[in-house]
C-alpha positions, 0 to 999 in steps of 0.5 A: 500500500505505501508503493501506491500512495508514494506514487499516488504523491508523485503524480499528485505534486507534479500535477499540482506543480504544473497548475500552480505555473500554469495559472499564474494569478497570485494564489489562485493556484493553490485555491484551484487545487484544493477545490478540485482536490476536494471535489475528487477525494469525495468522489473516490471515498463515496467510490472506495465507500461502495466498494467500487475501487480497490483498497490499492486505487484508494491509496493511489489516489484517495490517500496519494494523489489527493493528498499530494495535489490538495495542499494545506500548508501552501493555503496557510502560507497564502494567508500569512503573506496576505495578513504581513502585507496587511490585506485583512480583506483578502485573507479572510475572503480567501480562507471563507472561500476556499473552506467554504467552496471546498466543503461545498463542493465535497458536499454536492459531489456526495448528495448527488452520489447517494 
């Protein structure tokens, strides 16, 4: 299982790599990532859930793929460099929007799932 998350984490990180240089707008990147992350880990639970994917998919890339693609520390990072430049505003709306637009979105992926 450690094999699959490990590659699960490679192909997630490249792929979060390539879209951070991709979208260039400041932060929008790593917001993109961690909603579509969202959105993909509710799919493959729900998936892993009903027992439509393999205990070894799951850790590919529910546990590898995701993790690695999703990132917590960067959004942590994001807000702290709007707070040290004093822009209160936008680092509010940005954590309000990117928890709210995540879990959201989680959401509405399950409801229509069951």
């Amino acid at each position: 299982m450690m094999v699959a998350v490990a590659f699960g984490g490679f192909f997630g990180s490249i792929l979060r790599y390539a879209i951070g240089q991709y979208v260039t707008k400041r932060f929008a990147g790593t917001w993109i990532v961690n909603v579509l992350g969202s959105m993909l880990l509710a799919f493959l639970f729900h998936e892993h859930e009903q027992g439509n994917i393999t205990d070894q998919i799951w850790s590919f890339a529910g546990i590898g793929f995701c993790g690695a693609f999703t990132t917590f520390s960067t959004f942590s990072n994001d807000v702290l460099q709007f707070m040290m430049e004093k822009h209160y505003k936008k680092a509010l709306f940005y954590i309000v929007s990117s928890l709210f637009v995540s879990i959201a979105s989680a959401a509405v992926i399950l409801y229509f799932l069951n």
